[in-house]
N, C-alpha and C positions, 0 to 999 in steps of 0.2 A: 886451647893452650894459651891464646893471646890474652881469651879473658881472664886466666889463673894470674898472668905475669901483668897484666895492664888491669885489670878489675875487672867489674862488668859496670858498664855505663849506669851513670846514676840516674834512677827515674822520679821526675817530678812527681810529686803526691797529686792528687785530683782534689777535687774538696769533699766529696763521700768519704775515702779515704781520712782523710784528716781530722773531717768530724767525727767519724767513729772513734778514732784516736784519743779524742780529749774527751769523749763522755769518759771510755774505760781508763782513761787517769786522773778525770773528776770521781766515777764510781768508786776509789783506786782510795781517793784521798778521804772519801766519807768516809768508810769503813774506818781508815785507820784514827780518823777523827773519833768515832764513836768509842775504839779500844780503847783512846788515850783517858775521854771524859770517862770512861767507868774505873780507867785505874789511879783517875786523880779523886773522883768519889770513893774509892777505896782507900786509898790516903789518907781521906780527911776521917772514913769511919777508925779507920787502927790510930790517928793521932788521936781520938776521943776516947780511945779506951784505954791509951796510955797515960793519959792524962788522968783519969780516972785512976788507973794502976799508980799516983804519982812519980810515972817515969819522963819526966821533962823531957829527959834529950831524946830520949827515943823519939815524942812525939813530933819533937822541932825534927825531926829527921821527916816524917813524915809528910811534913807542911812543904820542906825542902823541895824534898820528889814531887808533890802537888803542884810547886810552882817550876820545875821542868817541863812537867807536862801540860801542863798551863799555855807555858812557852811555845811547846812542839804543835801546843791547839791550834794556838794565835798564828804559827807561820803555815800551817795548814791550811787555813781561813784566807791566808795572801795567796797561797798558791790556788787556790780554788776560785779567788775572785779574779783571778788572772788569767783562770781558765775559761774562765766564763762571760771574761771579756774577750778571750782570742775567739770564743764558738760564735760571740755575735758579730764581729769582725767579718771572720770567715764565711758565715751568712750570707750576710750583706753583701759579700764580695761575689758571692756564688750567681747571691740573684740577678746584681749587676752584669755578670758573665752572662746569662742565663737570657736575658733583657736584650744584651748585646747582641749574640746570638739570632734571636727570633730576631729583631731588627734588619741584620742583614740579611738572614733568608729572604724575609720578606722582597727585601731591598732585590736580592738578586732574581728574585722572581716574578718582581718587576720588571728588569731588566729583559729578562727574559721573553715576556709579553712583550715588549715593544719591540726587541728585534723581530717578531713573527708578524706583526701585526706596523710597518712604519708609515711614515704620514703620506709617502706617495699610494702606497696601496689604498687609503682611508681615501684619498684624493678621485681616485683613480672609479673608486667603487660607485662613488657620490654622483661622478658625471653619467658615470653606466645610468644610476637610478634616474637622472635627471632625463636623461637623453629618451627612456622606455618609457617613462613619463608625458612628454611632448609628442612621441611616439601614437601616444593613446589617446590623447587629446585630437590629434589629428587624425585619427581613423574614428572617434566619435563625429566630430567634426561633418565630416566625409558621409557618414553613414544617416546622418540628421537630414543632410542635403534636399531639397525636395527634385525628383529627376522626373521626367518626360512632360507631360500637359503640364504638369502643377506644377514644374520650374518656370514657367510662362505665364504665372499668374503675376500682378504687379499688389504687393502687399501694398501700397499706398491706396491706388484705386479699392483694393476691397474693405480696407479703412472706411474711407468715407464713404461706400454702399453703406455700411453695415450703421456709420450716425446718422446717414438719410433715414435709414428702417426705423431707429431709435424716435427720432425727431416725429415720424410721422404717425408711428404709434401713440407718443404724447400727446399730440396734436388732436390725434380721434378719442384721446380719452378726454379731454379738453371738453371738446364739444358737446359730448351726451350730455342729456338731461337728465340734471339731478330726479329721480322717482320718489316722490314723498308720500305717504298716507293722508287719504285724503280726511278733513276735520271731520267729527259727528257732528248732523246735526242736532237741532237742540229738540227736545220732545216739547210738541204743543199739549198743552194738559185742554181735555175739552172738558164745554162745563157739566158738572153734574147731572147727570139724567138725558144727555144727549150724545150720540155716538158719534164721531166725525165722520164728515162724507166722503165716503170712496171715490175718484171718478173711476166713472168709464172707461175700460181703455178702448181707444179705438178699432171696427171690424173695418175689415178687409173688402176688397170689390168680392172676392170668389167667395168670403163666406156671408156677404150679402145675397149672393145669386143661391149659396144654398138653402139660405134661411126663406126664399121664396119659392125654391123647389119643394121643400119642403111642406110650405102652407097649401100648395095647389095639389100636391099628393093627399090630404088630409080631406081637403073637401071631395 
C-alpha cells in the first residue's frame, strides 16, 4: 500500500543494463533510418516520372517530401552519434568501476594477510629459527669433541711429530745414491786373421786338489 501511494523506490540502472538499452535504441534508430532513405529514393523516382509526364508541381512536391526526409535522416544520424558517444562513455566508466573494484579486493586481501600474519609473529618465528639453529651447532660441537685417551692428546706435540717424520724422510731420500747405468764399453776390433785372447779365469785351491786327484786316479 506504501508503495502504491509513495511509488516504489527508484532503482539505479547498472551499466549492463544501460548498455543493452542504447544498442536497442541505436538498432531502433537504423531501421527507421533505412525506411526513411527508401522513401526519399522513392521520391526522387515518382519526381522523374512526373517530370517526364510534364507535371512540374507534382514533381516539386516530390523533391519537397525528399527533402523532409532528408531532414528526419540527418537528425537520426545526431541521435545515433550520440548514442554511440554515450555507449563509449559508459564503457569506459564500467571498466574504470571494474578496475576500481579488483583494486580494492585485492587491497583488502592484503589487508587481510597481514592481520594474520603481523610483524611480532614474523619476529617472534625468526628468533625460534635462530635459537634451533645455535641449538645444533652446539650439539655438533659437542659431539665432534674428542673424549677419553684422545682428549689428552696435545694437538701441538703431534704437530711437530708428524714435521720431524716429514723432515727425516726427505733427509733419507737426500742421501741415496743416484743409480745410473753403467757406460758400454767401446769394442776392440782385433786385426784381421787373429782372434783376441781370452784370459784364464782363475782355479780355485779345491778344484786344484781335484784336478790332481784326478791325474793319480788315471795312472
Amino acid at each position: 500500500m506504501f508503495n502504491r501511494l509513495l511509488g516504489k523506490p527508484k532503482q539505479e540502472p547498472n551499466a549492463l543494463t544501460s548498455l543493452d538499452k542504447l544498442h536497442e535504441t541505436l538498432e531502433m534508430l537504423e531501421k527507421k533510418e533505412k525506411v526513411l532513405l527508401k522513401k526519399a529514393s522513392a521520391e526522387v523516382e515518382k519526381a522523374k516520372e512526373f517530370t517526364k509526364a510534364k507535371n512540374k508541381r507534382a514533381a516539386i512536391q516530390c523533391l519537397k517530401r525528399k527533402r523532409l526526409y532528408e531532414q528526419q535522416i540527418e537528425q537520426l544520424g545526431n541521435f545515433q552519434l550520440r548514442i554511440h558517444d554515450q555507449m563509449i562513455m559508459l564503457e569506459a566508466a564500467k571498466a574504470t568501476t571494474e578496475t576500481v573494484d579488483a583494486l580494492r579486493s585485492g587491497a583488502s586481501a592484503m589487508k587481510a594477510m597481514q592481520k594474520a600474519t603481523n610483524i611480532d609473529d614474523v619476529d617472534k618465528t625468526m628468533d625460534e629459527i635462530n635459537e634451533q639453529t645455535e641449538n645444533m651447532k652446539q650439539i655438533q660441537e659437542a659431539l665432534s669433541t674428542p673424549i677419553g685417551a684422545a682428549a689428552d692428546f696435545d694437538e701441538d706435540e703431534l704437530e711437530a711429530e708428524l714435521e720431524e717424520l716429514e723432515g727425516a724422510e726427505l733427509e733419507e731420500q737426500l742421501l741415496q745414491p743416484a743409480t745410473t747405468a753403467p757406460a758400454p764399453a767401446a769394442a776392440v776390433q782385433a786385426p784381421a786373421g787373429r782372434q783376441p785372447a781370452h784370459n784364464a779365469p782363475k782355479r780355485t785351491a779345491e778344484e786344484d786338489e781335484l784336478a790332481a786327484l784326478q791325474a793319480e786316479m788315471a795312472l
